[in-house]
C-alpha positions in Angstrom: 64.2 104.6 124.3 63.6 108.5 125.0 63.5 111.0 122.0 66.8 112.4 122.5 68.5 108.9 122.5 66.8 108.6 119.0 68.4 112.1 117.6 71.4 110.4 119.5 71.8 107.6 117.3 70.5 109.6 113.8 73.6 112.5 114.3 75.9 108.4 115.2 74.6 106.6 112.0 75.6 109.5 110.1 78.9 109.9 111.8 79.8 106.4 111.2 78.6 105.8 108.1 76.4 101.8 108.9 73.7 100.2 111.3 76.4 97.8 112.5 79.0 100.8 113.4 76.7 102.7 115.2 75.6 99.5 117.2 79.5 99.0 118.3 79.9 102.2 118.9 77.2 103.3 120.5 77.4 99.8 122.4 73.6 99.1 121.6 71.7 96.2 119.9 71.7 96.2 116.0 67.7 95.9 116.4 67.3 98.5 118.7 69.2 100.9 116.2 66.6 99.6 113.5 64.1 100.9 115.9 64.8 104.2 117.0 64.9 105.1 113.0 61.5 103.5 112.4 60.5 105.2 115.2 61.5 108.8 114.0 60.5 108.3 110.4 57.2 107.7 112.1 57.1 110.4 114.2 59.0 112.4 111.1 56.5 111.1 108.4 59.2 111.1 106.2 61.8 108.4 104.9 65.6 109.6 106.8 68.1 107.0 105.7 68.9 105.5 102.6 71.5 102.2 102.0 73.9 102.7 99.8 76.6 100.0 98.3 78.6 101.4 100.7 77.2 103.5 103.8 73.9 104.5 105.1 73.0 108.0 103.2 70.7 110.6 104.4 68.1 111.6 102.5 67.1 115.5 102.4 65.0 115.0 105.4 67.6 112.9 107.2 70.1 115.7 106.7 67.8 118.7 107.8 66.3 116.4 110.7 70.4 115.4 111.8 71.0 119.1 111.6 68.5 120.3 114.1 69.3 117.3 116.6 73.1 118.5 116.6 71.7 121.7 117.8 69.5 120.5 120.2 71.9 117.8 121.7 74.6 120.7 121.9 71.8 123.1 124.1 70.8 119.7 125.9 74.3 119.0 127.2 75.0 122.5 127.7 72.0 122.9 130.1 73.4 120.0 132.0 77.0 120.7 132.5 75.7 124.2 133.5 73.3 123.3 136.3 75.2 119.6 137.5 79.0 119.4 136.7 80.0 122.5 139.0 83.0 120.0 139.9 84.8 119.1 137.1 85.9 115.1 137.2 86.7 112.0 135.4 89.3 111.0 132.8 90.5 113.7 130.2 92.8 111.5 127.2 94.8 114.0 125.3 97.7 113.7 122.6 100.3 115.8 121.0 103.6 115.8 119.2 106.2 114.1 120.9 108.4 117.3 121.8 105.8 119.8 121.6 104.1 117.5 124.4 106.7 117.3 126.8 107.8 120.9 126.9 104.5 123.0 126.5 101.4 120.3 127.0 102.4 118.0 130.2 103.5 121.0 132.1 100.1 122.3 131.5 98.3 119.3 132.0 99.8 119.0 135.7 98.9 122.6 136.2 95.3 121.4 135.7 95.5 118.7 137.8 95.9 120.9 140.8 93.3 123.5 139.9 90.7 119.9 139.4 91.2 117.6 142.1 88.4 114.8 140.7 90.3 114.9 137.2 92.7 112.4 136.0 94.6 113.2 132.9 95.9 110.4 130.2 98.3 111.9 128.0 99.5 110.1 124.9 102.7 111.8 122.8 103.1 110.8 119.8 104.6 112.2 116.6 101.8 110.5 114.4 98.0 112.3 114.5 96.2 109.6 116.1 92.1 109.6 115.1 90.3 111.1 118.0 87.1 108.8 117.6 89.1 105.7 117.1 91.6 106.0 120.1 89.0 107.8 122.3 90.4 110.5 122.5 89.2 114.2 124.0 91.3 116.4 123.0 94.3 117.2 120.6 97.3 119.6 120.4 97.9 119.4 116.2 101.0 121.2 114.9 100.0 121.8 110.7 96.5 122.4 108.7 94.2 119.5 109.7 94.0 117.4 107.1 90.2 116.6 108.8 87.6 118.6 107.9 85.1 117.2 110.7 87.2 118.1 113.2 86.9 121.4 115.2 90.3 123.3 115.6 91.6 126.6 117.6 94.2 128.2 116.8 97.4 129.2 119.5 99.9 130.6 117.3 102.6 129.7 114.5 105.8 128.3 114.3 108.5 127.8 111.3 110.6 125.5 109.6 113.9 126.3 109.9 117.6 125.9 109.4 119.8 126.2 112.2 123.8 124.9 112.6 125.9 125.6 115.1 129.1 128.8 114.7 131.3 126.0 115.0 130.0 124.1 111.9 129.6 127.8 110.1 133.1 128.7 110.8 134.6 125.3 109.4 132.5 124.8 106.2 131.1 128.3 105.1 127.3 129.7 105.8 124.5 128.7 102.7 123.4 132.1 101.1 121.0 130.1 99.1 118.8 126.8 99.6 121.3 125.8 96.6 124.3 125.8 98.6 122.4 123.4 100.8 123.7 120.7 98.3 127.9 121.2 99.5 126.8 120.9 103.5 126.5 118.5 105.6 122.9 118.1 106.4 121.3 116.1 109.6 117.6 114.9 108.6 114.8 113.9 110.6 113.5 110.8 109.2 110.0 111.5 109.9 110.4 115.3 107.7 112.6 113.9 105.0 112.1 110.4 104.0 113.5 111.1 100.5 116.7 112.8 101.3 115.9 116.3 100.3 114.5 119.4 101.7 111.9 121.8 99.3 111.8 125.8 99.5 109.0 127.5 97.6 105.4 126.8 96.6 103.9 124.9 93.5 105.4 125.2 90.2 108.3 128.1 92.3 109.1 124.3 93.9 113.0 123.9 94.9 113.8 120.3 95.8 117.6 120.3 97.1 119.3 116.9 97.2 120.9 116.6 100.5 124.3 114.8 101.5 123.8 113.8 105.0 125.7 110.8 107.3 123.3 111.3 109.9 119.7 110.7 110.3 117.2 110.5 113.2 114.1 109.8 114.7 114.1 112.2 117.1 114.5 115.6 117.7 116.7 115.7 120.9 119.4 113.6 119.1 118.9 115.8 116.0 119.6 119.3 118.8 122.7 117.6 120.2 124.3 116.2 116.5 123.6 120.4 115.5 125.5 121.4 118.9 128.4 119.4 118.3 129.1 120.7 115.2 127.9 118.0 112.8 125.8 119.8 110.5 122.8 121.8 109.1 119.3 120.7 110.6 115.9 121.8 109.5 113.7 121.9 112.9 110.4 123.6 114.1 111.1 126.9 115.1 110.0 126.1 119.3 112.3 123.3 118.9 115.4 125.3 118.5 114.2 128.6 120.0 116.3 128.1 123.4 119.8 127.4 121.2 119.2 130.5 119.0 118.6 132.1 122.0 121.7 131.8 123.8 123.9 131.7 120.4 124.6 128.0 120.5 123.0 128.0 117.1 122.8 130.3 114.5 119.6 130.1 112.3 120.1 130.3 108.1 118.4 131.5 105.4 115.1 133.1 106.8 114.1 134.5 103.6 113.6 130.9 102.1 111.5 129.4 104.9 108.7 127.9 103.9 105.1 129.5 105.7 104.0 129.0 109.0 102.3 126.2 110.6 99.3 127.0 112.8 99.5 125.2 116.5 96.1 124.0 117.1 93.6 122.5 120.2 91.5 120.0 117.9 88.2 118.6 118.9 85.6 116.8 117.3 82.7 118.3 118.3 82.9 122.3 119.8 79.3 122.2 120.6 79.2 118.6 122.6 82.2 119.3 124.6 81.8 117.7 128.3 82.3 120.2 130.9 86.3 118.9 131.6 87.1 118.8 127.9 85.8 122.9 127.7 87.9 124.1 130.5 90.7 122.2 129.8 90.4 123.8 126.5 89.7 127.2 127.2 92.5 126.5 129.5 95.2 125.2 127.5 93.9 128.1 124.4 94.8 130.7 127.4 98.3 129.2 129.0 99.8 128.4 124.9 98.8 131.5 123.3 100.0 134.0 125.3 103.5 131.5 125.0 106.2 134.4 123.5 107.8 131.7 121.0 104.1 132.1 119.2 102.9 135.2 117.0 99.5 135.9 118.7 95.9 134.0 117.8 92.9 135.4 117.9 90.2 134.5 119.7 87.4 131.6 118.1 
C-alpha cells in the first residue's frame, strides 16, 4: 500500500467514524486498514487514533496529521484531473427537489449531456434530502440552510414562501390583510410543509401559528397549482413554484409583508477540494446556468 492510500484511509476512518466502516467503504480488508495506521504511526512516531465506546477518535496528532493529508489528497487529485481528464466521462448521480428538478435541474443536465459526450447523467428527484455518502451521490441541488455542516454548499440565489389564490377565489371570499384572517379562508396545504394544520409568520418568541381550515391537502405541488387555479383556496408555495401564474395574473400573491425570510438555493458537495473533474464542471456549470435564472436575487461568487 503506497503513502497516499494510507492518508487515504486516515481522512476515511475519520469520516466514518470505525475500522469496520472504513473497510466497507473503502472496500478493503479490516486487516489491511489495521495496517496502513500502524504503518503511519510508525512512520509518524506518534499514536493517531484512539477507540472510544463509540467511534475511533483522533488524537491531536491524528487531527493535525488528517488535516495536512486533506490538503495534499486535494493538490494530488487536482494535478491529475489537470494533466489526464481533458475529456470529461463516466457517471455523474445528482438529486434535487421534485419540482425544482424537473423545471430548472434536468433541462440543465441534458444541456450537459451534449457539451460531454462520454458523460452519463443519473438524476434522482426527490422532495426528501437524501445523504450524499450513503446513496452515492455527486452532487446536490438543496433548497433551505443545510442542516450538514460537513457538507460544502454554493449558493444560486433565493426564493420565498408565499401565499398566492386565484382573483376568482379573492373576489368570492374577501383578500386576508393579515396572517390572522388566514383563519376564515379556505386554505390548500402541502402535506410535506404543513403536517400539523397550520401555517407560522414571524421569528422566535414574535411566533404566529395560524390554525388553518382546509378540505384539501396534497402531496404535490402540481395538484396544489391547479386546486389554487380553480378557485379552491389560499396556497402557501415557493416563490419559483408559482412565479409563472403571478406572472400572467392567474394568481394573485397575498400578504408580502408577512413572508417569512428567504431560502438560499444551493449546489451541495461533500468535498469542494476532492471534486473529480465531471463533478467541478458540472458544478461550475450548473452555479453559471441557475444564477443568472431572473426568478433568483443574484449570488455571489464562492
Amino acid at each position: 500500500m503506497d503513502r497516499l492510500e494510507e492518508l487515504e484511509i486516515l481522512v476515511a476512518i475519520l469520516h466514518y467514524g470505525s475500522l469496520a466502516e472504513t473497510a466497507r467503504r473503502t472496500r478493503r480488508s479490516a486487516p489491511a486498514i489495521t495496517r496502513a495506521i500502524a504503518s503511519l504511526e510508525q512512520r509518524f512516531g506518534a499514536r493517531l487514533l484512539e477507540r472510544t465506546t463509540r467511534r475511533m477518535a483522533p488524537t491531536e496528532a491524528g487531527t493535525r496529521l488528517a488535516e495536512r493529508a486533506q490538503l495534499v489528497l486535494g493538490y494530488y487529485n487536482e494535478a491529475v484531473e489537470d494533466t489526464v481528464e481533458t475529456r470529461l466521462s463516466g457517471l455523474l448521480s445528482i438529486t434535487a427537489p421534485v419540482p425544482f428538478g424537473r423545471k430548472f435541474v434536468t433541462p440543465l443536465a441534458l444541456e450537459f449531456l451534449q457539451l460531454h459526450a462520454g458523460i452519463q447523467i443519473e438524476m434522482l428527484l426527490n422532495d426528501r434530502n437524501l445523504n450524499l455518502i450513503d446513496e452515492g451521490l455527486d452532487l446536490a441541488v438543496r433548497i433551505g440552510h443545510l442542516a450538514d455542516s460537513t457538507m460544502v454548499a454554493r449558493k444560486v440565489g433565493d426564493v420565498s414562501r408565499i401565499l398566492v389564490a386565484s382573483p376568482a377565489y379573492l373576489a368570492r371570499c374577501g383578500e386576508p390583510l393579515r396572517p390572522e384572517d388566514l383563519s376564515s379562508h379556505q386554505a390548500i396545504i402541502g402535506a410535506m410543509n404543513s403536517p400539523y394544520g397550520e401555517w407560522r409568520f414571524g421569528l422566535h418568541e414574535e411566533e404566529k401559528r395560524i390554525k388553518l381550515s382546509s378540505r384539501l391537502i396534497f402531496n404535490d405541488v402540481e395538484s396544489q397549482l391547479l386546486a389554487v387555479r380553480a378557485g379552491y383556496g389560499i396556497a402557501r408555495l415557493l416563490s419559483y413554484q408559482a412565479a409563472e401564474d403571478l406572472a400572467s395574473g392567474v394568481m394573485i400573491r397575498l400578504l408580502p409583508n408577512f413572508e417569512p425570510l428567504p431560502l438560499p438555493v444551493q449546489l451541495v458537495v461533500q468535498n469542494a477540494r476532492r471534486m473529480p473533474g465531471k463533478v467541478r464542471a458540472f458544478w461550475d456549470f450548473a452555479w453559471q446556468r441557475l444564477s443568472n435564472l431572473p426568478l433568483f436575487t443574484s449570488a455571489p461568487e464562492t
